[in-house]
PyMOL commands that place a pseudoatom at each C-alpha (Angstrom):
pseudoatom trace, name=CA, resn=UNK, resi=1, chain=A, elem=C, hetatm=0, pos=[10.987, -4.789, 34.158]
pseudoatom trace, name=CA, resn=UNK, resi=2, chain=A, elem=C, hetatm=0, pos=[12.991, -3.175, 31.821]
pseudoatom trace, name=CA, resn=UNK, resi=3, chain=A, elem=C, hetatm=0, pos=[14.018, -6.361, 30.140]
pseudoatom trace, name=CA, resn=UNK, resi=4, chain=A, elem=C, hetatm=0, pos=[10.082, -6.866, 29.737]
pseudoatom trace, name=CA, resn=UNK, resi=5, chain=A, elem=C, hetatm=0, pos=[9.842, -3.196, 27.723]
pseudoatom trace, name=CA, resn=UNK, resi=6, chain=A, elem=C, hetatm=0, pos=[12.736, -3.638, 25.455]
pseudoatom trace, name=CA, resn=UNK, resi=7, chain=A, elem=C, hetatm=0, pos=[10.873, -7.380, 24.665]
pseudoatom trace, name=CA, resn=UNK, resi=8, chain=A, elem=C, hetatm=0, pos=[7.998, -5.591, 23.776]
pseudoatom trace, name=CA, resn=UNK, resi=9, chain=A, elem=C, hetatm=0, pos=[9.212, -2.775, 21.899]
pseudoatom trace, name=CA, resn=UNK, resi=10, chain=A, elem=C, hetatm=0, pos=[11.630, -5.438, 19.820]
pseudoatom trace, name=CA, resn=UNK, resi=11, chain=A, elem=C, hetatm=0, pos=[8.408, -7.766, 19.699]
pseudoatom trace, name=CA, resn=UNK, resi=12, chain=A, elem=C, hetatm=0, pos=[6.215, -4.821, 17.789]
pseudoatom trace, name=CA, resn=UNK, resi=13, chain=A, elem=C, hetatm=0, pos=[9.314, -3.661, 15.813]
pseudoatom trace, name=CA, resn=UNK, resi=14, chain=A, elem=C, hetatm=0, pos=[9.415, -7.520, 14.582]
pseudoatom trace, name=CA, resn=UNK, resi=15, chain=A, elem=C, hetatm=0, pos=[5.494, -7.238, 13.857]
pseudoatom trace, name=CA, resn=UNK, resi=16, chain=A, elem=C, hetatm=0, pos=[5.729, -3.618, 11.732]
pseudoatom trace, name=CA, resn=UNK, resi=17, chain=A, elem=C, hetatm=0, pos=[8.607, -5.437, 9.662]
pseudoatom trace, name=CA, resn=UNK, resi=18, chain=A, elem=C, hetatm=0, pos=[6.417, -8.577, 8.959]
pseudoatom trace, name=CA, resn=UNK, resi=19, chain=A, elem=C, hetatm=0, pos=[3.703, -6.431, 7.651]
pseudoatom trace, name=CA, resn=UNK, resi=20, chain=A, elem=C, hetatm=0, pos=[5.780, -3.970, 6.058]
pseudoatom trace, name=CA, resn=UNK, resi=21, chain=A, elem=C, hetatm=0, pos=[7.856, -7.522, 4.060]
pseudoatom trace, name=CA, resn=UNK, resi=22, chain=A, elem=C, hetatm=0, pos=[3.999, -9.029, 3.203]
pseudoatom trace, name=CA, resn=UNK, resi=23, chain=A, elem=C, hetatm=0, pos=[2.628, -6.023, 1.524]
pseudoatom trace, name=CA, resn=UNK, resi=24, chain=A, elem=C, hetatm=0, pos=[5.521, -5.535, -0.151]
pseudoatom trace, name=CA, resn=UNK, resi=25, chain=A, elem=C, hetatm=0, pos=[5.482, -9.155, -1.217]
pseudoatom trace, name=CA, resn=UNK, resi=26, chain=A, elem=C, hetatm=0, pos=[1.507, -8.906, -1.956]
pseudoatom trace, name=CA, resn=UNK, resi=27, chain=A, elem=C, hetatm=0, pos=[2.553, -5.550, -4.101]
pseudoatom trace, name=CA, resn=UNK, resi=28, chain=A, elem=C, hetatm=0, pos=[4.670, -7.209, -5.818]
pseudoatom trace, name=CA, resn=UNK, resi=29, chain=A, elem=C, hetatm=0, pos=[3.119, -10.579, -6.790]
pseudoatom trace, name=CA, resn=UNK, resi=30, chain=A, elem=C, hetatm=0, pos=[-0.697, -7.861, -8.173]
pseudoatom trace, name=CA, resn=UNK, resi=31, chain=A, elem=C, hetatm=0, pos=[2.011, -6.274, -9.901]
pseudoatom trace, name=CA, resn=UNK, resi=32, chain=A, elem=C, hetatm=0, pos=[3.089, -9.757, -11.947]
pseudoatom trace, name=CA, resn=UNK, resi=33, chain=A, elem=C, hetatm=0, pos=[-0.466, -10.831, -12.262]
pseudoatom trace, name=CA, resn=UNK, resi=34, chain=A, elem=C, hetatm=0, pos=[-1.554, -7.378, -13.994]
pseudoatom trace, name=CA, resn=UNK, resi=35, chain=A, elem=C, hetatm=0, pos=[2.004, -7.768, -16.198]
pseudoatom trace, name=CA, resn=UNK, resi=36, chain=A, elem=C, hetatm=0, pos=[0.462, -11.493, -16.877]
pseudoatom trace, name=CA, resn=UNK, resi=37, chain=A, elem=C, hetatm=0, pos=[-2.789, -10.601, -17.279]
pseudoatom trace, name=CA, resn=UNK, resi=38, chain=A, elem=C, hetatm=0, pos=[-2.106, -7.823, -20.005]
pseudoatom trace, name=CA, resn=UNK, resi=39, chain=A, elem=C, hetatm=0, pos=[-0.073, -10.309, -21.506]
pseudoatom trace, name=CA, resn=UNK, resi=40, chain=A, elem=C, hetatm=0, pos=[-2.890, -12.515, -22.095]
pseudoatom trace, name=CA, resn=UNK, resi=41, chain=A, elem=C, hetatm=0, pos=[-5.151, -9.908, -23.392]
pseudoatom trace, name=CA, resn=UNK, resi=42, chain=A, elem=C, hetatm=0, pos=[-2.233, -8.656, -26.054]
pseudoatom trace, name=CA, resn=UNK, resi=43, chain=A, elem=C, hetatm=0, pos=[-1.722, -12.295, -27.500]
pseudoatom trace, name=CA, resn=UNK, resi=44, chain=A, elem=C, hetatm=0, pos=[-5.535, -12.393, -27.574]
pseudoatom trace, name=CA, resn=UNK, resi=45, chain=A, elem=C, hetatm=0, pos=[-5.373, -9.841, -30.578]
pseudoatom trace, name=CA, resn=UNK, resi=46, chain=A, elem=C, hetatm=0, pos=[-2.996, -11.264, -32.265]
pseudoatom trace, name=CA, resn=UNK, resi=47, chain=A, elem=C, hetatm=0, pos=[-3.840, -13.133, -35.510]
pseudoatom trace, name=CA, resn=UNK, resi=48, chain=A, elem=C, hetatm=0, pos=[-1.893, -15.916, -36.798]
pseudoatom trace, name=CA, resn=UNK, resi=49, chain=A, elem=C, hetatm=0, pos=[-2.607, -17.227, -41.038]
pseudoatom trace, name=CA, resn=UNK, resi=50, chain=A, elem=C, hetatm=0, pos=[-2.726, -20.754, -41.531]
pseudoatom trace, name=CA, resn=UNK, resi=51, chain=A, elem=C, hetatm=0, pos=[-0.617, -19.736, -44.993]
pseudoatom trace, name=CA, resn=UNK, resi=52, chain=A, elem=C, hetatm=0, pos=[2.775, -20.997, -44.756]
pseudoatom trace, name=CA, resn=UNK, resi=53, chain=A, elem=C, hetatm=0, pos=[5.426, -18.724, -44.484]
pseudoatom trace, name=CA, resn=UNK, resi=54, chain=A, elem=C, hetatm=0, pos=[7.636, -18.328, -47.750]
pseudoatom trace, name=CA, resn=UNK, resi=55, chain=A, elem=C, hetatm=0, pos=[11.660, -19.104, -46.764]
pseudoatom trace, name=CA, resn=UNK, resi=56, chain=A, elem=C, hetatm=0, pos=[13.661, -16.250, -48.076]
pseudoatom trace, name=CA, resn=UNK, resi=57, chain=A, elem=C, hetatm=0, pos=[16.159, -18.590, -48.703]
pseudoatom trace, name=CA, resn=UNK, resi=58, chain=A, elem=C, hetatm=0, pos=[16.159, -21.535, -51.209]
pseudoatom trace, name=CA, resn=UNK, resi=59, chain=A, elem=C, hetatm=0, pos=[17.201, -24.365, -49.568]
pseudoatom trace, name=CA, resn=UNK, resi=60, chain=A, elem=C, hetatm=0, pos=[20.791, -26.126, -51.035]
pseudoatom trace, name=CA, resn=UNK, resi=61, chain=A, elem=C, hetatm=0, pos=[20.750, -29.225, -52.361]
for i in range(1, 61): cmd.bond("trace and resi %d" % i, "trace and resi %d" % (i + 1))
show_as sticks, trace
zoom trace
């Protein structure tokens, strides 16, 4: 019998880790998708010219 307890208490010790490691995973992957996601909306402002850009160096013959 008290093989069966210690089984059980290691078997919901194993489950509380599991869902301790996931929503630390899921934490961590919303955390990358909001980093990637404001990342998106920042190059969205940005404005590129169609002008070339001028070299500041002439280029040696």
């Amino acid at each position: 019998m008290y093989e069966y307890e210690l089984h059980q208490i290691r078997s919901a010790e194993l489950r509380r880790q599991a869902a301790n490691e996931r929503l630390a995973r899921e934490a961590v992957r919303g955390a990358r998708a909001a980093r990637r996601e404001q990342a998106r909306l920042d190059a969205e402002g940005e404005v590129h010219t169609k002008r070339p850009h001028r070299h500041l160096f002439a280029r040696a013959s």
